[in-house]
C-alpha positions in Angstrom: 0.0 0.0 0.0 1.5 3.6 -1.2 1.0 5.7 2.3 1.5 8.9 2.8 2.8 10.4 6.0 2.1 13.5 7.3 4.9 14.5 9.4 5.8 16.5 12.4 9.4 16.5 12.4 12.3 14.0 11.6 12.1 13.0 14.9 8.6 11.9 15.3 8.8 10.8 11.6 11.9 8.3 12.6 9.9 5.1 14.2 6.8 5.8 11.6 8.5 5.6 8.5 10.5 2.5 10.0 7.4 0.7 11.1 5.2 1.4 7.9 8.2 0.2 5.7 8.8 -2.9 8.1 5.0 -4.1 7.5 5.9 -3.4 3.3 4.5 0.0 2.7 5.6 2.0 0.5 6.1 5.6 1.8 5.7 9.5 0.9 6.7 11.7 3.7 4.4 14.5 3.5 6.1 17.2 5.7 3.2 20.3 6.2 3.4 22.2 9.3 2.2 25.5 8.7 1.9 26.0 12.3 5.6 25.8 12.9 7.2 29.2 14.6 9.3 30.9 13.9 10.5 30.6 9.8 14.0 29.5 11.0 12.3 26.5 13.3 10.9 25.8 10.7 13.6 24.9 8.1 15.6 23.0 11.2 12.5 20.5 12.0 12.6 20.5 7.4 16.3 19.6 7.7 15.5 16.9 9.7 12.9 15.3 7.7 15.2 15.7 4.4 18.0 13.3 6.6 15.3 11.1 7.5 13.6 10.7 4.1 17.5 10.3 2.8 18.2 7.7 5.2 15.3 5.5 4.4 15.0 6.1 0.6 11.4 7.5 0.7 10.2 10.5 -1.5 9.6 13.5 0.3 7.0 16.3 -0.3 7.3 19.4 1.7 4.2 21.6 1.6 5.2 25.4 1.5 4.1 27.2 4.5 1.6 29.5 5.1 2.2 30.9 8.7 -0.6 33.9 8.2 -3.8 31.3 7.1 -2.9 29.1 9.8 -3.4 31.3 12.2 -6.2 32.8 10.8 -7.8 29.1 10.4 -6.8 27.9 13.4 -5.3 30.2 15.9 -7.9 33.3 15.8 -9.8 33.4 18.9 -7.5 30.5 20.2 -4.6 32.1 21.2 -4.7 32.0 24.8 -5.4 28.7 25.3 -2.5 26.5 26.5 -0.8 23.8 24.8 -2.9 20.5 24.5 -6.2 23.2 25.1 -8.8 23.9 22.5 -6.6 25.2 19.7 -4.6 22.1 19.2 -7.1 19.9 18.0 -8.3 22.4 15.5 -4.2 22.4 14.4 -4.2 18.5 13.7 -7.5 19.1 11.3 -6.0 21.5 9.3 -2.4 19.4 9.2 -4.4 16.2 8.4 -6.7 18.1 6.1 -4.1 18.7 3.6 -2.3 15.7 4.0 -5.8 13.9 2.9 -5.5 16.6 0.0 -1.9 15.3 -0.7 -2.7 12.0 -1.3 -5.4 12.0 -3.5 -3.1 14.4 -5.9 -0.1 12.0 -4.7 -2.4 8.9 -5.9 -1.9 7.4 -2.6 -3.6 4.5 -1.4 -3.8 5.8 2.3 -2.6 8.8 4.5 -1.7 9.0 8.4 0.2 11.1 10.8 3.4 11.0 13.1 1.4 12.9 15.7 0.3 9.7 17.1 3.5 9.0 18.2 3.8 11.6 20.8 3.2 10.8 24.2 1.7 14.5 24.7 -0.8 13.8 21.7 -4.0 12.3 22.3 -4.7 9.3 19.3 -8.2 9.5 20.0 -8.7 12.6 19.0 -6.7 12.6 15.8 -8.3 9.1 15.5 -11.6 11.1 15.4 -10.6 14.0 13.0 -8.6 11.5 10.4 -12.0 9.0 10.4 -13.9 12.4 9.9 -11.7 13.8 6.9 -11.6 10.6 5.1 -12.5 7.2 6.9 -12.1 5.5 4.2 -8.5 6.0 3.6 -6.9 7.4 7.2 -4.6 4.7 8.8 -5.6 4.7 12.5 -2.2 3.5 14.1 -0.8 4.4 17.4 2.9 5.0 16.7 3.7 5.4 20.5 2.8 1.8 21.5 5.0 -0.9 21.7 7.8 1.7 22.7 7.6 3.5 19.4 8.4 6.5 20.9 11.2 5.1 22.8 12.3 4.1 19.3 12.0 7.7 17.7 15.0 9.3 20.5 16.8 5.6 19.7 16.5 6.2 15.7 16.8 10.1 15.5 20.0 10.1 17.8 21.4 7.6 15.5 21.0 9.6 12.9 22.2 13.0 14.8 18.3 14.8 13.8 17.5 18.0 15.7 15.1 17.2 18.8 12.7 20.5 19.5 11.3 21.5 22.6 8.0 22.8 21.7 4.9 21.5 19.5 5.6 24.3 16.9 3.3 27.2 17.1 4.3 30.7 19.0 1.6 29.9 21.7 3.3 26.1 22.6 6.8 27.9 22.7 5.6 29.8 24.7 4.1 27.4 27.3 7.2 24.8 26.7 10.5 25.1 26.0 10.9 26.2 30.2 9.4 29.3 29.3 6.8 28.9 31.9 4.7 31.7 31.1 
């Protein structure tokens, strides 16, 4: 099966890519994270998915970002609620939106997400908004069980990627990252 993958950042991306091509998928890492703040975080995280999709021989597809429409889409009137509050839920429908988008143009058989594997990510939920996008053709896979994301640190410090300490957006930097406030 031809899946594409949205994905996070290298990191997260590590254990996914590993696992779909260990069960004989073929993969397209779809890296779209408008959200991501600022511009320079962005091209780090985009440096790490380029190693990645190296390393593994997989095609990547970076979708150019639009910082401005996604936080008019999904920031605006969101942008004091914390991390893992109201506002990030409305983040994975707009990232797993497009990647939905992607495959049908990619002629994918399938699409899924590296946000799964997070242990700060609830599955459920993206569970919910991937079967509401397009049941038919999201891949509803936990990444984090069975030590995935144990595997992610393993595979991305073996391959020297950048590890963030923050979601992506302005408003999770600014509750992570030690920033406190």
């Amino acid at each position: 099966m031809k899946v594409l993958l949205h994905a996070c950042c290298g990191v997260c991306a590590s254990h996914c890519v590993d696992f779909l091509l260990g069960r004989g998928d073929e993969v397209v890492l779809f890296f779209s994270n408008a959200n991501i703040f600022p511009h320079e975080e962005f091209l780090r995280r985009l440096g790490g998915a380029e190693t990645l999709a190296a390393h593994y021989g997989v095609p990547l597809v970076v979708d150019a970002p639009d910082h401005a429409a996604w936080r008019e889409r999904v920031a605006r009137g969101f942008e004091n609620e914390p991390e893992r509050g109201a506002r990030c839920p409305r983040c994975f429908r707009y990232s797993l939106g497009r990647a939905a988008a992607a495959m049908r143009e990619r002629g994918c058989d399938a699409f899924s997400t590296t946000l799964t594997v997070s242990p700060h990510k609830p599955s459920k939920t993206i569970f919910e908004i991937g079967r509401d996008i397009d049941a038919a053709h999201f891949l509803e896979i936990d990444f984090k069980k069975k030590d995935g994301f144990r595997r992610t640190l393993a595979i991305s410090s073996a391959l020297g990627l950048y590890r963030q300490c923050y979601c992506g957006c302005e408003f999770s930097l600014r509750d992570s990252c030690g920033n406190g406030s």
